[in-house]
mmJSON file of the N, C-alpha and C atoms, coordinates in Angstrom:
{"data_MODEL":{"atom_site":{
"group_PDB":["ATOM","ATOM","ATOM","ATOM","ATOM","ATOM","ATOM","ATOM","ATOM","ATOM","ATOM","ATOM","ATOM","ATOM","ATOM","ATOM","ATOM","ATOM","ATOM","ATOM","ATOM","ATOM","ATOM","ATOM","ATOM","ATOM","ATOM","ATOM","ATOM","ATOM","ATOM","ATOM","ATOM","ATOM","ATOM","ATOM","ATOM","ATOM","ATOM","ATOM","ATOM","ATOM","ATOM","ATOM","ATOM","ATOM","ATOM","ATOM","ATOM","ATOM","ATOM","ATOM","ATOM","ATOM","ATOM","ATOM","ATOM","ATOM","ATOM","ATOM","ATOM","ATOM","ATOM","ATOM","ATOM","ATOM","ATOM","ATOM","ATOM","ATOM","ATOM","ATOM","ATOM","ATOM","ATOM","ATOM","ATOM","ATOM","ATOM","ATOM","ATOM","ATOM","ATOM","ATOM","ATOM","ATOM","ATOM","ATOM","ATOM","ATOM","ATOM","ATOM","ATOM","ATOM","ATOM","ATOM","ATOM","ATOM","ATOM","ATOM","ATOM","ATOM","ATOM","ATOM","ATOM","ATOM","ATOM","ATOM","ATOM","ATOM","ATOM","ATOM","ATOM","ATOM","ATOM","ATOM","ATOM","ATOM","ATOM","ATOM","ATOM","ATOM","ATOM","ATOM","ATOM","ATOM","ATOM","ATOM","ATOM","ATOM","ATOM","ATOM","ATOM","ATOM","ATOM","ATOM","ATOM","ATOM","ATOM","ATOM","ATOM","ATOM","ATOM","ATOM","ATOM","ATOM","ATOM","ATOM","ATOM","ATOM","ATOM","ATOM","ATOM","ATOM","ATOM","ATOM","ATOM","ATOM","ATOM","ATOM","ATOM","ATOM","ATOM","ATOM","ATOM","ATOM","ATOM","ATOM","ATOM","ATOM","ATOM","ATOM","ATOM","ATOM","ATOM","ATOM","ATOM","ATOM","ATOM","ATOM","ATOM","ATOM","ATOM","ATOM","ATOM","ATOM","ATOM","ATOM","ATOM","ATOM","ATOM","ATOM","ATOM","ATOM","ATOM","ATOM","ATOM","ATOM","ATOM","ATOM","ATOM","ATOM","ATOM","ATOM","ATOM","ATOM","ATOM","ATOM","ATOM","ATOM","ATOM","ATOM","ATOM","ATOM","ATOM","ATOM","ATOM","ATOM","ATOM","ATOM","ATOM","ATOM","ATOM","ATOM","ATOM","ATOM","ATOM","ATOM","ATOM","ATOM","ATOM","ATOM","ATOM","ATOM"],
"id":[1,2,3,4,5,6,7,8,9,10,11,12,13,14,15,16,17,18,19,20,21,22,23,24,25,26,27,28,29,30,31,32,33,34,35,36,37,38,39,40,41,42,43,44,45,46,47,48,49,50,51,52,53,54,55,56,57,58,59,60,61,62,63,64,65,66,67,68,69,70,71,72,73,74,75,76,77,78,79,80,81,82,83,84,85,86,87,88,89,90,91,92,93,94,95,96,97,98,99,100,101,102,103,104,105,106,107,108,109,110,111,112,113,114,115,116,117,118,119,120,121,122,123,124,125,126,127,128,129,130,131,132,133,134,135,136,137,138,139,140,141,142,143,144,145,146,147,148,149,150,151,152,153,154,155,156,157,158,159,160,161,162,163,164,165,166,167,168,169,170,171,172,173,174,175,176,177,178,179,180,181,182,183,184,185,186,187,188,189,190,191,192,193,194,195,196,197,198,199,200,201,202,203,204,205,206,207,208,209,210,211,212,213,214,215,216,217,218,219,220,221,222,223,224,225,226,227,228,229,230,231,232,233,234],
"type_symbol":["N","C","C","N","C","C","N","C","C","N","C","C","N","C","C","N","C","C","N","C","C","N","C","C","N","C","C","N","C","C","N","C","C","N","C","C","N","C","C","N","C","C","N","C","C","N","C","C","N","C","C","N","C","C","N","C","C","N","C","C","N","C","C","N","C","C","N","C","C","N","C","C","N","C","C","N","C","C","N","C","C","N","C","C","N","C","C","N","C","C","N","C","C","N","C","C","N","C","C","N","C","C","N","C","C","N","C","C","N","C","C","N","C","C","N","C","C","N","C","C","N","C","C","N","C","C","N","C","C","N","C","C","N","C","C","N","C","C","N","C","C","N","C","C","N","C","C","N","C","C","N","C","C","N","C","C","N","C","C","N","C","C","N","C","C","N","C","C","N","C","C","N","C","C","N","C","C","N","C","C","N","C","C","N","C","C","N","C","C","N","C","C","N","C","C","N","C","C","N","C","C","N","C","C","N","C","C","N","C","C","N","C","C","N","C","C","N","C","C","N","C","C","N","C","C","N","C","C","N","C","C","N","C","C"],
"label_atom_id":["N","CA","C","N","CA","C","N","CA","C","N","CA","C","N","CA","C","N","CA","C","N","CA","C","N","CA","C","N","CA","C","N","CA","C","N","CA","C","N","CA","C","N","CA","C","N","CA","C","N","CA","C","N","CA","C","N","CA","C","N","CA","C","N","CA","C","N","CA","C","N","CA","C","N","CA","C","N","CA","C","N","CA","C","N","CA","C","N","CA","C","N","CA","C","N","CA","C","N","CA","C","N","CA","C","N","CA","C","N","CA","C","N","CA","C","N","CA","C","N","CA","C","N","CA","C","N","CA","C","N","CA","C","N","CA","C","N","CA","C","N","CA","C","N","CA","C","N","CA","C","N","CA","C","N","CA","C","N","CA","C","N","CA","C","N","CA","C","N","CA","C","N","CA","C","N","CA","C","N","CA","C","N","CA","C","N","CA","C","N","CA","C","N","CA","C","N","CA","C","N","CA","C","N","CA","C","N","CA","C","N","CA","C","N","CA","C","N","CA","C","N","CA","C","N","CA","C","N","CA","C","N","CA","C","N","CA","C","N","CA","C","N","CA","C","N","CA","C","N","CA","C","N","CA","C","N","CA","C","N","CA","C","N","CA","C","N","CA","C","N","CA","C"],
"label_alt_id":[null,null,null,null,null,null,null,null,null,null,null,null,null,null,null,null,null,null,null,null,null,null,null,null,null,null,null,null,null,null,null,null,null,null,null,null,null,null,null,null,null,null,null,null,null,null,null,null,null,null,null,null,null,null,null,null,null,null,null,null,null,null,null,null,null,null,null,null,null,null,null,null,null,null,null,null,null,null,null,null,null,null,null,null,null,null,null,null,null,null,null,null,null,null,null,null,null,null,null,null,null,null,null,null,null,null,null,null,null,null,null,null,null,null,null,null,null,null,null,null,null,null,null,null,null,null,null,null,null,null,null,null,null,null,null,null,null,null,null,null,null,null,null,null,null,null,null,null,null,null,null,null,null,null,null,null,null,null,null,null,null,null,null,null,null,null,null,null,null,null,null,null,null,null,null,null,null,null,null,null,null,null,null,null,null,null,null,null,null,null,null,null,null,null,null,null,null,null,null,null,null,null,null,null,null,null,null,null,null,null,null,null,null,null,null,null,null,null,null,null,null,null,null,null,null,null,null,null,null,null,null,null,null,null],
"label_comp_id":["UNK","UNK","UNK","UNK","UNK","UNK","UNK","UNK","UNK","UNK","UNK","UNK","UNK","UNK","UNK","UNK","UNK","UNK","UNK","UNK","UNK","UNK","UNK","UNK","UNK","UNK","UNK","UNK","UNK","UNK","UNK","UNK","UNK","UNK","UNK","UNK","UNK","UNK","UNK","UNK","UNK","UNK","UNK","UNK","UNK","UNK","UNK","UNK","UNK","UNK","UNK","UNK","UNK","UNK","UNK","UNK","UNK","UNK","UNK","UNK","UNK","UNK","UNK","UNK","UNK","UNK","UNK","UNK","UNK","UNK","UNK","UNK","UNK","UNK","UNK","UNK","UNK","UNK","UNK","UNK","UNK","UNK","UNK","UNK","UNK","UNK","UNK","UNK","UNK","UNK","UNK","UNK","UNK","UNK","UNK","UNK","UNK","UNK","UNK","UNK","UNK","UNK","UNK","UNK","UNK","UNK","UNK","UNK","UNK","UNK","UNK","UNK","UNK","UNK","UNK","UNK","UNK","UNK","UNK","UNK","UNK","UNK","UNK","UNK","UNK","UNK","UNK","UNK","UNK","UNK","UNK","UNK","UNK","UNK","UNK","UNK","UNK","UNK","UNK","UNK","UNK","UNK","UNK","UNK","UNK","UNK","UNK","UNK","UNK","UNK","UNK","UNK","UNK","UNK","UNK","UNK","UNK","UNK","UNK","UNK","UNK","UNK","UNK","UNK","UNK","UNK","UNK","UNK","UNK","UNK","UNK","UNK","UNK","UNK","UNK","UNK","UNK","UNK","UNK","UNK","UNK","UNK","UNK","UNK","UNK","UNK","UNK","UNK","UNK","UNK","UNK","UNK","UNK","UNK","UNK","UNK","UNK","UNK","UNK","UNK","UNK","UNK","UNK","UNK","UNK","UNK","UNK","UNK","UNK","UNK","UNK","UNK","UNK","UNK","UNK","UNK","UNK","UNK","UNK","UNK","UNK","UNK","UNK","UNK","UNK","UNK","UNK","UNK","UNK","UNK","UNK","UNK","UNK","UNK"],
"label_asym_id":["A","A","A","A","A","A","A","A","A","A","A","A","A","A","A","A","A","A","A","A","A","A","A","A","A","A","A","A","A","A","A","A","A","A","A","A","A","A","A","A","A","A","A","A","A","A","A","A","A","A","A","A","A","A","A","A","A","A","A","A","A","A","A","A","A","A","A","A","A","A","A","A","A","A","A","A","A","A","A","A","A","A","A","A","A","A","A","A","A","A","A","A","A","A","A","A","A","A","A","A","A","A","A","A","A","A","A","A","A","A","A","A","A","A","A","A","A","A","A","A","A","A","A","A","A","A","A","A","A","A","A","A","A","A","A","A","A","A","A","A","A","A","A","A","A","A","A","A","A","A","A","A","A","A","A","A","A","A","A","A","A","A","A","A","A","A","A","A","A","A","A","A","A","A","A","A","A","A","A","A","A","A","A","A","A","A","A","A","A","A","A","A","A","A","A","A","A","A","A","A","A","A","A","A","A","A","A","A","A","A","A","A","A","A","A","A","A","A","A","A","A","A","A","A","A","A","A","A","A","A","A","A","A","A"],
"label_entity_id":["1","1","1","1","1","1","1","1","1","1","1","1","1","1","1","1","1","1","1","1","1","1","1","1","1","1","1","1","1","1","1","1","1","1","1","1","1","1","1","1","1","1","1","1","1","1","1","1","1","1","1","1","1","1","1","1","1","1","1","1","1","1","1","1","1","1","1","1","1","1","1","1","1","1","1","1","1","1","1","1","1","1","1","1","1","1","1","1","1","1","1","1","1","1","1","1","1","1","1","1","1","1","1","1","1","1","1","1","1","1","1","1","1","1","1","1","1","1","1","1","1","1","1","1","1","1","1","1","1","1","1","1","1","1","1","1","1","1","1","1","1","1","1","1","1","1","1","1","1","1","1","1","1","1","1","1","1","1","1","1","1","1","1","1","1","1","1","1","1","1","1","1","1","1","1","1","1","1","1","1","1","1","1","1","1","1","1","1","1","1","1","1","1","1","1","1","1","1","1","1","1","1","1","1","1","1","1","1","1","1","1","1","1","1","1","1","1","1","1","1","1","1","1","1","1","1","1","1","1","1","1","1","1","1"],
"label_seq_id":[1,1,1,2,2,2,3,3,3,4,4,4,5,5,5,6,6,6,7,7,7,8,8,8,9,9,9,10,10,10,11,11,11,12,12,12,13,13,13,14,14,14,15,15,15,16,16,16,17,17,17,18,18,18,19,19,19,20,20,20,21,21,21,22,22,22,23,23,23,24,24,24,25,25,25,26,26,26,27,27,27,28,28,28,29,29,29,30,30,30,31,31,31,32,32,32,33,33,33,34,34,34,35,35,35,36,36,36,37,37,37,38,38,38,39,39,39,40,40,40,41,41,41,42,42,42,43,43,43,44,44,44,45,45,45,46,46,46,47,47,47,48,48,48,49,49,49,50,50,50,51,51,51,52,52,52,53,53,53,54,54,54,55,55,55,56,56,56,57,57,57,58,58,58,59,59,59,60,60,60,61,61,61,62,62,62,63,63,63,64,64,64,65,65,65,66,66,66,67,67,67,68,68,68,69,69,69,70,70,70,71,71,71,72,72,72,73,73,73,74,74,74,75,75,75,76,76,76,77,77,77,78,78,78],
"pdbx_PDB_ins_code":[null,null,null,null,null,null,null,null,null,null,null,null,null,null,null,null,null,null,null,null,null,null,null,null,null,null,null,null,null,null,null,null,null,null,null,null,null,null,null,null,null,null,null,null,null,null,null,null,null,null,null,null,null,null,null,null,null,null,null,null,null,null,null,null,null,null,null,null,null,null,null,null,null,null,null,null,null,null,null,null,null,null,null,null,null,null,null,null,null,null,null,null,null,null,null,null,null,null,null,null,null,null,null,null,null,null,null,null,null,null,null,null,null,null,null,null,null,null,null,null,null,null,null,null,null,null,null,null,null,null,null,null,null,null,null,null,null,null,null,null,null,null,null,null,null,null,null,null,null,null,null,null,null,null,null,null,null,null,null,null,null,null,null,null,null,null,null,null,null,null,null,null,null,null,null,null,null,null,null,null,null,null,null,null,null,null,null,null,null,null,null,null,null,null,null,null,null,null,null,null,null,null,null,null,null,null,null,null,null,null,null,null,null,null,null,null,null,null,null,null,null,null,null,null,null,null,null,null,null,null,null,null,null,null],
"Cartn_x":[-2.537,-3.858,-4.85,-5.888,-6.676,-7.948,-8.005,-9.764,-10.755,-11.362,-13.103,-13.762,-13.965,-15.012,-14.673,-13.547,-13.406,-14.417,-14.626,-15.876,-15.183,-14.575,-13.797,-14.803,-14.359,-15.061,-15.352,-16.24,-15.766,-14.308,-13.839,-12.535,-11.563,-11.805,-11.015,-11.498,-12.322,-12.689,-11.958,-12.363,-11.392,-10.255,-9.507,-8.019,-7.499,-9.001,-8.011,-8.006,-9.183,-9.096,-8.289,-7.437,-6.616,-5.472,-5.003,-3.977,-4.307,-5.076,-5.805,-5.39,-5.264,-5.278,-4.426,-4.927,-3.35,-2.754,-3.571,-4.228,-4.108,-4.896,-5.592,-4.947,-3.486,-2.992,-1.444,-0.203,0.754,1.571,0.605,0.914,1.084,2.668,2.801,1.566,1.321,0.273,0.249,-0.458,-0.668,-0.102,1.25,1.786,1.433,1.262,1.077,1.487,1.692,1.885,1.024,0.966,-0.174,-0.067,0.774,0.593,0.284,0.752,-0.034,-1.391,-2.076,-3.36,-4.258,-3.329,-3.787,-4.082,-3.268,-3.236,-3.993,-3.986,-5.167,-6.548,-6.813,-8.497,-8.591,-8.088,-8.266,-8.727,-8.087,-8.428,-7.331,-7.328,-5.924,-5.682,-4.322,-2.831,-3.37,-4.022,-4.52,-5.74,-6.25,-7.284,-7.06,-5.936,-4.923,-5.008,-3.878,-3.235,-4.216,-5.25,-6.001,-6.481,-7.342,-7.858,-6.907,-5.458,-4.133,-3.945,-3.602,-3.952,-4.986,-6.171,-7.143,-6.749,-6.461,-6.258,-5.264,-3.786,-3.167,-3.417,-4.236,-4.826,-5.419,-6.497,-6.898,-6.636,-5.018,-4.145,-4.842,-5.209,-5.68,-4.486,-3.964,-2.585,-0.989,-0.149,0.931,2.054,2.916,3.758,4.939,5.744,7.085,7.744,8.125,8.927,8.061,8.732,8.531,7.735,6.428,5.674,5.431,5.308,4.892,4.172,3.232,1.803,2.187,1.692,1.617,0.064,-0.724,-1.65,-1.213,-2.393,-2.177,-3.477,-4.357,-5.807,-6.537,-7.876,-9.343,-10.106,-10.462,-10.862,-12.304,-13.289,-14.218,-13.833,-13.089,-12.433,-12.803,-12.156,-11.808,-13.069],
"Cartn_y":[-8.32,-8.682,-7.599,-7.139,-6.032,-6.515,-5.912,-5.909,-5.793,-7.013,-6.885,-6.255,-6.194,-6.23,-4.459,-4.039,-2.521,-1.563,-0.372,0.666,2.087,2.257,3.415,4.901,5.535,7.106,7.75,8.878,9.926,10.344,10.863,11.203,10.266,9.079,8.311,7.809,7.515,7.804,8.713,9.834,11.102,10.736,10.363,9.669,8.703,7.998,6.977,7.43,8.102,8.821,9.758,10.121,11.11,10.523,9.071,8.204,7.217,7.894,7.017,8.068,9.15,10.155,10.01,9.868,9.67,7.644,7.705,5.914,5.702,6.587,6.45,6.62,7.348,7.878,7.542,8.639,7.879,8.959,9.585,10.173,8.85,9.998,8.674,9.035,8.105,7.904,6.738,7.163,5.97,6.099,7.541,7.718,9.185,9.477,10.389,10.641,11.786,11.791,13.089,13.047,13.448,14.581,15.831,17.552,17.46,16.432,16.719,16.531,15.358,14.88,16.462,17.072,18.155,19.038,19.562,20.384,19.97,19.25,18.653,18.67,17.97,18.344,18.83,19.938,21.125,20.542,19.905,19.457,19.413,19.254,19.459,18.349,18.257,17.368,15.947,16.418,15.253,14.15,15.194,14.284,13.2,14.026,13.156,12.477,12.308,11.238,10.075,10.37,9.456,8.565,9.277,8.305,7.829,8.124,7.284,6.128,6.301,5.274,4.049,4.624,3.971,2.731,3.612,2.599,1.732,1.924,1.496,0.36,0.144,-0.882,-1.953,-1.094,-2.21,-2.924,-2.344,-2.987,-2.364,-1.593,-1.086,0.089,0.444,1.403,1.296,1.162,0.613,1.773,2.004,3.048,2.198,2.037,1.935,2.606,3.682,4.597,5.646,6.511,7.559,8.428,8.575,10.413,9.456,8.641,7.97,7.005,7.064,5.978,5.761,4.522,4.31,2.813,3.269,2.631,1.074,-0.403,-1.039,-1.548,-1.542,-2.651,-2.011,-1.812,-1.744,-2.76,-3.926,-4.725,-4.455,-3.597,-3.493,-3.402,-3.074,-3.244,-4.43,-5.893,-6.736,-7.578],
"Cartn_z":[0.408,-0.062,0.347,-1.006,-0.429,0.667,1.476,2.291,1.028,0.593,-0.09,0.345,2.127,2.468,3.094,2.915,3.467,2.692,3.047,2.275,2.594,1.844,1.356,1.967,2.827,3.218,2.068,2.031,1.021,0.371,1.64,1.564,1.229,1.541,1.072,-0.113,-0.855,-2.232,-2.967,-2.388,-3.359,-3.611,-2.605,-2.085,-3.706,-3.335,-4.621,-5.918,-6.393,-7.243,-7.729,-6.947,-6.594,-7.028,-6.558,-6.702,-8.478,-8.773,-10.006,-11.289,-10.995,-12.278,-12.946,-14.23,-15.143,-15.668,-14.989,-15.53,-16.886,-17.134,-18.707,-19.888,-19.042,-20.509,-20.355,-20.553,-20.165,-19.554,-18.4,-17.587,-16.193,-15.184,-14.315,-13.129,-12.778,-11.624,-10.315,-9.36,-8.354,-7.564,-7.098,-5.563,-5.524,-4.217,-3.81,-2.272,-1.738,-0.149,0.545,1.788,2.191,1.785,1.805,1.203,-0.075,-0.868,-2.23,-2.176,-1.271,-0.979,-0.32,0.529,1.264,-0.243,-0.853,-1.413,-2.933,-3.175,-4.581,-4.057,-2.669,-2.007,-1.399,-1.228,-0.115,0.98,1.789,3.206,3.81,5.41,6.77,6.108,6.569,6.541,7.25,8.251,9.374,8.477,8.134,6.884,6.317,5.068,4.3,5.004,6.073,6.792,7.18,7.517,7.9,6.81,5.539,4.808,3.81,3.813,3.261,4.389,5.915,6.654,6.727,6.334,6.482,5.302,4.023,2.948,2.996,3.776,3.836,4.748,5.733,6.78,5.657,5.286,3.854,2.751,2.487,1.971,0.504,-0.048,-1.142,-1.763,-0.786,-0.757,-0.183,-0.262,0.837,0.753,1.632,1.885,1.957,0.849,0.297,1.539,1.246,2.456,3.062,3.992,4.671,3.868,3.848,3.127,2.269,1.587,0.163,0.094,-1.044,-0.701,-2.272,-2.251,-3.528,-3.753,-4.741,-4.966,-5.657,-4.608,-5.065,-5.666,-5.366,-6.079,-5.371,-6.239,-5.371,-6.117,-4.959,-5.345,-5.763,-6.239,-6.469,-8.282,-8.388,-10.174,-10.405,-9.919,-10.355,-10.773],
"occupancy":[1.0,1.0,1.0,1.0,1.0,1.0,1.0,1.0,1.0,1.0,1.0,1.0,1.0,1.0,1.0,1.0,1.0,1.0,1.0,1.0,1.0,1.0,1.0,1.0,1.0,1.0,1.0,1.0,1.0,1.0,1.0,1.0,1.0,1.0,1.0,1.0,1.0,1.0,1.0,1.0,1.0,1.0,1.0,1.0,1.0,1.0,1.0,1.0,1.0,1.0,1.0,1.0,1.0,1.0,1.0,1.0,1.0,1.0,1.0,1.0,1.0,1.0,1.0,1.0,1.0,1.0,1.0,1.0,1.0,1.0,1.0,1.0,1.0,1.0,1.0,1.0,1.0,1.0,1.0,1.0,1.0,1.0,1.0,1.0,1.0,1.0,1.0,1.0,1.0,1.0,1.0,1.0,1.0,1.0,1.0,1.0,1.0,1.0,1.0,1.0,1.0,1.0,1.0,1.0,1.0,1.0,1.0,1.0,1.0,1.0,1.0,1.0,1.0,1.0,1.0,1.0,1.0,1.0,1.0,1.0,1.0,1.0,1.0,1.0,1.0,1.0,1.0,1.0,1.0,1.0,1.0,1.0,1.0,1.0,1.0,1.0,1.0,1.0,1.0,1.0,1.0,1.0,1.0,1.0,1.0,1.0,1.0,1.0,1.0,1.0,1.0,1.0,1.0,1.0,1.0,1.0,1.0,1.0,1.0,1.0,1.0,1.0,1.0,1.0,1.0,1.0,1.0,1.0,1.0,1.0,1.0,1.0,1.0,1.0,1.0,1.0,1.0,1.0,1.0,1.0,1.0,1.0,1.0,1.0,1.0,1.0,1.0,1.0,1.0,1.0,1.0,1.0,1.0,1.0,1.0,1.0,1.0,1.0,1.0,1.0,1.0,1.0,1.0,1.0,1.0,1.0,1.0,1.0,1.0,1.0,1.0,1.0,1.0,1.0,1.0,1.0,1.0,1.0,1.0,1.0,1.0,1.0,1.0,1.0,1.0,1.0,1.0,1.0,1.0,1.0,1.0,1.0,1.0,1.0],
"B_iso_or_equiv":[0.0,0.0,0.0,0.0,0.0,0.0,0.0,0.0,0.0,0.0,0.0,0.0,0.0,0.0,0.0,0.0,0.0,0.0,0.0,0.0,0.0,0.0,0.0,0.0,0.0,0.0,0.0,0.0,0.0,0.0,0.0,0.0,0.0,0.0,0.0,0.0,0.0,0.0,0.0,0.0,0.0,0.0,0.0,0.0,0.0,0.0,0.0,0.0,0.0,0.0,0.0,0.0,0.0,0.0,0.0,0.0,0.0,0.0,0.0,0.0,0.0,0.0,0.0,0.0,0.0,0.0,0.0,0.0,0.0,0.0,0.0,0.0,0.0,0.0,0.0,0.0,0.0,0.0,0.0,0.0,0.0,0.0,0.0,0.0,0.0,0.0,0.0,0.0,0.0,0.0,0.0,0.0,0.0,0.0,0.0,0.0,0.0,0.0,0.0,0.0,0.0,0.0,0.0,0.0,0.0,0.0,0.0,0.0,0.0,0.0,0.0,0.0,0.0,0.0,0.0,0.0,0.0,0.0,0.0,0.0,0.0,0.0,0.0,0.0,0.0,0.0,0.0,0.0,0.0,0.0,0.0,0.0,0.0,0.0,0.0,0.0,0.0,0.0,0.0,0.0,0.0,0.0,0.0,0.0,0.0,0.0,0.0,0.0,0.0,0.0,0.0,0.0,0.0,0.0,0.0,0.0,0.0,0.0,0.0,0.0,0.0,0.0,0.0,0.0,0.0,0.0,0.0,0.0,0.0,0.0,0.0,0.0,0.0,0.0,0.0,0.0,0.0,0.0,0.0,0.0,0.0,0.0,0.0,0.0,0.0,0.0,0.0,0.0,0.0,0.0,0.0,0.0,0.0,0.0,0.0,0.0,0.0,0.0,0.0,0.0,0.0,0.0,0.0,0.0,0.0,0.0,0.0,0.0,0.0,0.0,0.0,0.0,0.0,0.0,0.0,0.0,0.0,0.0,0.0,0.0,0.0,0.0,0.0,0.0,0.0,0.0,0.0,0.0,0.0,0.0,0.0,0.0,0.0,0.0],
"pdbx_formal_charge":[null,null,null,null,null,null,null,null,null,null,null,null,null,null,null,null,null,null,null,null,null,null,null,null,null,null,null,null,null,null,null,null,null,null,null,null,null,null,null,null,null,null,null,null,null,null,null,null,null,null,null,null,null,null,null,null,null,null,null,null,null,null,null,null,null,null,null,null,null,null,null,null,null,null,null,null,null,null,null,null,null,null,null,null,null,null,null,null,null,null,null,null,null,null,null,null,null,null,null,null,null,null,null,null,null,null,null,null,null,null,null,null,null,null,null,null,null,null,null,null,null,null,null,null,null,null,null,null,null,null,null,null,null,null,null,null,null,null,null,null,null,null,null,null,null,null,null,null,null,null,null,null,null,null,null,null,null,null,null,null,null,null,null,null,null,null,null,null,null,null,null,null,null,null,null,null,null,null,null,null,null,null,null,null,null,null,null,null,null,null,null,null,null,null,null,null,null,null,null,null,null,null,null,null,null,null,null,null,null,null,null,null,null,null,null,null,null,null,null,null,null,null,null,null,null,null,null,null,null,null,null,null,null,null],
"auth_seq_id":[1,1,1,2,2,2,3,3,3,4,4,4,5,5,5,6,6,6,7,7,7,8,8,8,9,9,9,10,10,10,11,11,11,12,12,12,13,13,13,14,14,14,15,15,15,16,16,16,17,17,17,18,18,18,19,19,19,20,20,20,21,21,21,22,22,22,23,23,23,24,24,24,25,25,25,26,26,26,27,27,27,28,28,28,29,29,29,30,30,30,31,31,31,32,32,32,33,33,33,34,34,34,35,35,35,36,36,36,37,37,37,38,38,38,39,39,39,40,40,40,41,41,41,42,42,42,43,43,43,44,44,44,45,45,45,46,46,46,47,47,47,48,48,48,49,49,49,50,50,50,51,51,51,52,52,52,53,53,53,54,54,54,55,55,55,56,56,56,57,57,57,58,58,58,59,59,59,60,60,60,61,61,61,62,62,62,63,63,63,64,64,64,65,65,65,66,66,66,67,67,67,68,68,68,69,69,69,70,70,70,71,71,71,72,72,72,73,73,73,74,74,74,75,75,75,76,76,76,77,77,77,78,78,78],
"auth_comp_id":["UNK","UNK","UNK","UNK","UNK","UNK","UNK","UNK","UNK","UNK","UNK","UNK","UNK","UNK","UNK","UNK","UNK","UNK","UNK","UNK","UNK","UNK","UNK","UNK","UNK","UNK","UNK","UNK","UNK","UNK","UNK","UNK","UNK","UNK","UNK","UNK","UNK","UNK","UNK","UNK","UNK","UNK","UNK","UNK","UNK","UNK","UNK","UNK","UNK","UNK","UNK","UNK","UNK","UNK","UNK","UNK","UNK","UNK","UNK","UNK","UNK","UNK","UNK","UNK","UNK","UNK","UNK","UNK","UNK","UNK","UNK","UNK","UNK","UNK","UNK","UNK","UNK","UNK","UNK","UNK","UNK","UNK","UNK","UNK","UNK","UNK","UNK","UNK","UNK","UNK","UNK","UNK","UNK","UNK","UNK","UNK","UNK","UNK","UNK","UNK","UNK","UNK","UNK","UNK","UNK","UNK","UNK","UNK","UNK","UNK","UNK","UNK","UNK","UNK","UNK","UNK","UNK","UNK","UNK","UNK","UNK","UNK","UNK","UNK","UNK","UNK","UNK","UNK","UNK","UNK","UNK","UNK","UNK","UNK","UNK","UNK","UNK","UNK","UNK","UNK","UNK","UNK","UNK","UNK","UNK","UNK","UNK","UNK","UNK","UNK","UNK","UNK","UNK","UNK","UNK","UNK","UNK","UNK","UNK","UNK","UNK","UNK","UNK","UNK","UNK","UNK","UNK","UNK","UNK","UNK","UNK","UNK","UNK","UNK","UNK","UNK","UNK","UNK","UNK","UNK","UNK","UNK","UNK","UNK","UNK","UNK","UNK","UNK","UNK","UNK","UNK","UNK","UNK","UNK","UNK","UNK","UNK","UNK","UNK","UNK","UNK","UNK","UNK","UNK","UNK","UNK","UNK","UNK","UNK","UNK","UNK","UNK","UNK","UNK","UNK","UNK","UNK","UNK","UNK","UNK","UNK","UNK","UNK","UNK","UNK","UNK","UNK","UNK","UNK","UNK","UNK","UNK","UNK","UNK"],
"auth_asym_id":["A","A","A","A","A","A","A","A","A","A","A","A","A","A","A","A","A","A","A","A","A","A","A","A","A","A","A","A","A","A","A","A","A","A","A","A","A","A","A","A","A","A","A","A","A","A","A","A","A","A","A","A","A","A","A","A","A","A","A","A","A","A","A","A","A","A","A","A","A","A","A","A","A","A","A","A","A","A","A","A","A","A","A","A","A","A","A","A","A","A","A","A","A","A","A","A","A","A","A","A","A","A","A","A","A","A","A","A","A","A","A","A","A","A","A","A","A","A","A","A","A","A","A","A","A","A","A","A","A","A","A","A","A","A","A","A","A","A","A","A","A","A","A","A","A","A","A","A","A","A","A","A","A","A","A","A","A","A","A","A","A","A","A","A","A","A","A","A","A","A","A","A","A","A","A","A","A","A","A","A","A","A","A","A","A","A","A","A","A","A","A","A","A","A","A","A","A","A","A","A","A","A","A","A","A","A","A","A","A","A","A","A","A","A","A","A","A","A","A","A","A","A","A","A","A","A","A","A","A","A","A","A","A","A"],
"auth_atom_id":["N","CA","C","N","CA","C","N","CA","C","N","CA","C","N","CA","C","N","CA","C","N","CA","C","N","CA","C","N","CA","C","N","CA","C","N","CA","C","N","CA","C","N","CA","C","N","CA","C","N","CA","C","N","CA","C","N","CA","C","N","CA","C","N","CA","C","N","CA","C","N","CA","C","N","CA","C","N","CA","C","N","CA","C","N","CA","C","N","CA","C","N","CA","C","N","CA","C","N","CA","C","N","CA","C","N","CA","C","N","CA","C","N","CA","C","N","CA","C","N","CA","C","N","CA","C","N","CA","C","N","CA","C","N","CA","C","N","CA","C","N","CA","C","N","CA","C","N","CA","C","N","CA","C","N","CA","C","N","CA","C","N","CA","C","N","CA","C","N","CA","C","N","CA","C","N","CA","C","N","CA","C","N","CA","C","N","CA","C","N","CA","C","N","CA","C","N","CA","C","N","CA","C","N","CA","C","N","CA","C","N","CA","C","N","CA","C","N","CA","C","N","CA","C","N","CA","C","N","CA","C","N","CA","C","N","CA","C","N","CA","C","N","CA","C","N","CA","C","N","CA","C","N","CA","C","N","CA","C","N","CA","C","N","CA","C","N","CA","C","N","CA","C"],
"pdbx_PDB_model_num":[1,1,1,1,1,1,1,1,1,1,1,1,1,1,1,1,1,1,1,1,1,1,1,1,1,1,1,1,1,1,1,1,1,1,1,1,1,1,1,1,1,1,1,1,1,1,1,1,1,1,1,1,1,1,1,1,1,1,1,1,1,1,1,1,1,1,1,1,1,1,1,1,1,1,1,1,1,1,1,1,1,1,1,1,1,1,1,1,1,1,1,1,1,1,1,1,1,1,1,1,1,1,1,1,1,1,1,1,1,1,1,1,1,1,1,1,1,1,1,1,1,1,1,1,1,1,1,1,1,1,1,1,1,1,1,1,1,1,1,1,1,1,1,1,1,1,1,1,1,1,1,1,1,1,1,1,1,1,1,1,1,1,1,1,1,1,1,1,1,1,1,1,1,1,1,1,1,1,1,1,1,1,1,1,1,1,1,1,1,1,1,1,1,1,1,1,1,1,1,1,1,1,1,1,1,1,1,1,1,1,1,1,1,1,1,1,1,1,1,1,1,1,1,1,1,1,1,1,1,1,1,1,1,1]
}}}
C-alpha cells in the first residue's frame, strides 16, 4: 500500500519520472536500478540509492530482487 501522505524530494521526483518514461506509448517502462538512475540524472550512485529507498519505504516503488526497482502507484494520480 502506497504512503498518501509521503512528499517525494526533488530527486526523488526525477526518480519517478524516470521510472514513468515510456508510459505513453508501447515502450517498456517502470524498472530501473540505481546506475541507470545514476547515469540518466547525472547524480552519485549514493543519490540514486537513496531516493529509490526512500520510495521504496513509501511503498510507491518496490524491489522484486537485488539492483531492481520497479514502479508501483503514486497516489497523487489517483
Amino acid at each position: 500500500m502506497a504512503n498518501e501522505s509521503y512528499t517525494p524530494s526533488d530527486r526523488a521526483e526525477r526518480v519517478l519520472e524516470l521510472l514513468q518514461e515510456g508510459r505513453e506509448s508501447d515502450e517498456p517502462w517502470g524498472r530501473v536500478n540505481p546506475m541507470y538512475v545514476k547515469e540518466e540524472l547525472d547524480i552519485k550512485r549514493q543519490y540514486a540509492n537513496k531516493a529509490l529507498s526512500n520510495l521504496v519505504t513509501a511503498g510507491w516503488v518496490r524491489k522484486p530482487v537485488t539492483g531492481l526497482y520497479e514502479f508501483v502507484a503514486d497516489p497523487r494520480e489517483e
